[in-house]
N, C-alpha and C positions, 0 to 999 in steps of 0.2 A: 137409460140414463147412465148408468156404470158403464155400460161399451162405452158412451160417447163421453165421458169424462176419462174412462182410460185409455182412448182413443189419444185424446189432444194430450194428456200428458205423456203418454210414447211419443207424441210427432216435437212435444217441447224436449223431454230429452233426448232425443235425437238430433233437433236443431243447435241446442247448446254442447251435445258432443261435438255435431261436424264443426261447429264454428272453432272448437278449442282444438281441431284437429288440422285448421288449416283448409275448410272445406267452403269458405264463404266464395261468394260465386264472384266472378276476378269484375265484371262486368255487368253494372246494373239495371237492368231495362226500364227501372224508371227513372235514372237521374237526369235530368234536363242538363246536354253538353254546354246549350247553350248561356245559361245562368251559371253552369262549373265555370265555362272561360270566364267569365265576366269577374269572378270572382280569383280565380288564377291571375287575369291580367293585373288585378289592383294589386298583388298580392307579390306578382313581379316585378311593378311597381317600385314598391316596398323594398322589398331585398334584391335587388341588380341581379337577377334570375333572366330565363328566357322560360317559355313557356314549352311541355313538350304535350301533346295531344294527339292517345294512344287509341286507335280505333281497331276495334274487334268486337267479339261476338262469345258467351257464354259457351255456346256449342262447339269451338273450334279450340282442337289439344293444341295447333299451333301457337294461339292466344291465349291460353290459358299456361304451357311453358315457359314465352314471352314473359308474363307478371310474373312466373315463380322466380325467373332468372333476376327480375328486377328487383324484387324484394329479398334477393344473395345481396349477404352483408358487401361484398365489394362493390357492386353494381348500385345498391342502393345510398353507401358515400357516397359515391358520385354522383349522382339523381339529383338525393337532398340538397346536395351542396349549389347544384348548378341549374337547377330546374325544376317548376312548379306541375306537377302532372295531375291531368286531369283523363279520363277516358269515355270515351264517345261508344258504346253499345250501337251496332249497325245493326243486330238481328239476321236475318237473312238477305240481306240487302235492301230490308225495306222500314230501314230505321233512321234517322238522320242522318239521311244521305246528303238533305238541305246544308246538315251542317258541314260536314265533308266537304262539299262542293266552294264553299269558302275557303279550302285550302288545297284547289286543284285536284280535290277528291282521291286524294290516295288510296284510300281501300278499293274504287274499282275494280281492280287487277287482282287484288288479295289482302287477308288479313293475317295477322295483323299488321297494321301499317304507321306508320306516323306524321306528324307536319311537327317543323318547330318553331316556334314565332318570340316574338322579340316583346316586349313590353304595349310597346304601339303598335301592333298588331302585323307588324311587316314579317313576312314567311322566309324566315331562313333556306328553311327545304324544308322538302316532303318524300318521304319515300316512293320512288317509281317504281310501278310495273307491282311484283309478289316480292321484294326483297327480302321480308321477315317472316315468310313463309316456314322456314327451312331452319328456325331458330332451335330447333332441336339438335340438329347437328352442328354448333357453336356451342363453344366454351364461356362460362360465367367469366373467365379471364378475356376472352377476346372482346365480348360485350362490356366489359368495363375498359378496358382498353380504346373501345370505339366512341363508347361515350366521354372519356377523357380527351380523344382525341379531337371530339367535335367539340366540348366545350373550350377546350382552349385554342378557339380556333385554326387549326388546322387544316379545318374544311375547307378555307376559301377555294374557289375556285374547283372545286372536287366533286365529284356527284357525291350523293349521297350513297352510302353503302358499307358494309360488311366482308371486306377481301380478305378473302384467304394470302392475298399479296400481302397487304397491310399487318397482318398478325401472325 
C-alpha cells in the first residue's frame, strides 16, 4: 500500500511539474475535432474570426515546434486577434482522418498541416503536399509575418505557403 500510494504521488508530482514546465501534450487524442469546430465556428461567428484547423500528432517534433512557435508572443497576437484554433489529433494516420477529409485532407502528405475556413464553413486553403513539415527551419518572425500576411488577405489568388521569396 505505501509503494502504490507513493507510487501515484510521484506520477502527481511529476505531472504537475511537466505541466508548469510547458510539458502538456500540444495534441489531444481524445478531443472530438468535430464538436472543437462546431464550437470554433459559433465562436467565429461571434468575433468576425476565420477558423484555423491544425492537424498533427503528439509523436511528431515537427508538430510539436509548429504549437511552440504558435504560442511565441508574436505569432500568437496574431492567432488571437484573427483566428479561432482548434486541433485535430491524426495519430498515426488512423485518427480523424473522416475529419480531415472535409477539408481536402491536408495531412495526407504530412503533418503538420492546416485548413482555414471561414465562419460558414467555406475553405479558404489548406496546406498542400508537407508544407509545414520543415517548420523548424523558420523564423517565429517569418511565421507571424505569414500569418499577418494571410489574414489580411493577401493570399488571394496565392497558394498557400511559406516562401523563403516572401520573407
Amino acid at each position: 500500500m505505501v509503494l502504490r500510494v507513493s507510487t501515484v504521488f510521484a506520477l502527481l508530482i511529476w505531472t504537475v511539474t511537466a505541466g508548469a514546465a510547458g510539458f502538456l501534450p500540444a495534441y489531444d487524442e481524445h478531443t472530438d475535432p468535430k464538436m472543437e469546430l462546431a464550437t470554433a465556428l459559433a465562436e467565429a461567428r461571434n468575433t468576425d474570426k476565420k477558423v484555423l484547423v491544425i492537424f498533427g500528432s503528439e509523436w511528431c517534433s515537427d508538430c510539436r515546434t509548429f504549437d511552440k512557435q504558435l504560442r511565441s508572443s508574436s505569432v500568437s497576437t496574431v492567432i488571437n486577434s484573427e483566428f479561432v484554433v482548434i486541433k485535430a489529433d491524426i495519430g498515426n494516420w488512423d485518427k480523424n482522418m473522416d475529419f480531415a477529409e472535409w477539408f481536402g485532407n491536408p495531412a495526407s502528405q504530412g503533418i503538420p498541416s492546416i485548413a482555414i475556413i471561414d465562419p460558414n464553413r467555406r475553405l479558404y486553403s489548406a496546406t498542400p503536399g508537407n508544407e509545414l513539415a520543415m517548420l523548424r527551419h523558420r523564423s517565429v518572425t517569418q511565421l507571424t509575418d505569414w500569418f499577418s500576411w494571410y489574414a489580411n488577405g493577401l493570399h488571394e489568388n496565392e497558394p498557400l505557403a511559406i516562401r523563403d521569396s516572401k520573407f
